[in-house]
N, C-alpha and C positions, 0 to 999 in steps of 0.2 A: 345084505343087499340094500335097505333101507339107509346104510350109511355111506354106499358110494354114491348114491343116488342125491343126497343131499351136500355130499362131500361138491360133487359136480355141480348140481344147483349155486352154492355157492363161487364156486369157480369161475360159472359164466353170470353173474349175477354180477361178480368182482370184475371182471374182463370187460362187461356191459358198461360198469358204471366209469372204469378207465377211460375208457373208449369216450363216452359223455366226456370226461373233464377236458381230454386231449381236443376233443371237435369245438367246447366250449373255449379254448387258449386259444386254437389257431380262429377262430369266429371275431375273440377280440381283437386280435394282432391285424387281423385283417382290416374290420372296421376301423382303429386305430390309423394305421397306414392311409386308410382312405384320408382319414381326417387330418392326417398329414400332410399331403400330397394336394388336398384342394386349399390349407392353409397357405403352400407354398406359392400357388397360382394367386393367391392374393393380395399377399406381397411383394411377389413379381409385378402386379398390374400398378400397386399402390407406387413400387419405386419408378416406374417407367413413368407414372404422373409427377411425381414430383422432379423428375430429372427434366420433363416436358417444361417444367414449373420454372426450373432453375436455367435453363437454356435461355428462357423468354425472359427473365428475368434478368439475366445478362447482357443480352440483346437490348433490352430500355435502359439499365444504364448506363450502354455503352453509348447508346442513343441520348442521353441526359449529358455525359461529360462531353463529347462530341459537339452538341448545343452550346455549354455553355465554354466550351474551349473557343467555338467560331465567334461569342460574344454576341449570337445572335439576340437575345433578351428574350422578355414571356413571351408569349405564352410558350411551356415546353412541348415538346412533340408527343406527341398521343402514345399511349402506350401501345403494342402489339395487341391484335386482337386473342384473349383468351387468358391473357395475364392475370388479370384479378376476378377468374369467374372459377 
């Protein structure tokens, strides 16, 4: 009797500790995923700035060759507000 007793003990002792490793996997995978998924929102916002970047950017030099096509002289036209900040 003493032997199934501990037979069992071990059992769920083994079951207990599975149980931990599997809750311990899906814990990391989850926090992982988190830190995925906020990394993704921040290079979504960084490309949307720099595409902001390159619009305006566009925009003054199209503003520069335009100036200097009409031969208007200096001073150049101001740049867009937001360009160099």
């Amino acid at each position: 009797m003493l032997d199934v007793q501990a037979t069992v003990t071990v059992i769920v002792g083994l079951v207990a500790t599975v149980g931990a490793i599997i809750a311990a996997i899906i814990a990391s995978n989850s926090a992982h995923q988190a830190r995925r998924a906020n990394r993704v929102d921040e290079l979504e916002e960084l490309l949307a700035k720099y595409q902001k970047d390159i619009q305006l950017n566009y925009l003054y030099n199209r503003q520069l060759v335009d100036h200097i096509y009409r031969d208007l002289g200096p001073p150049p036209p101001p740049p867009p507000p937001g360009l160099f900040t």
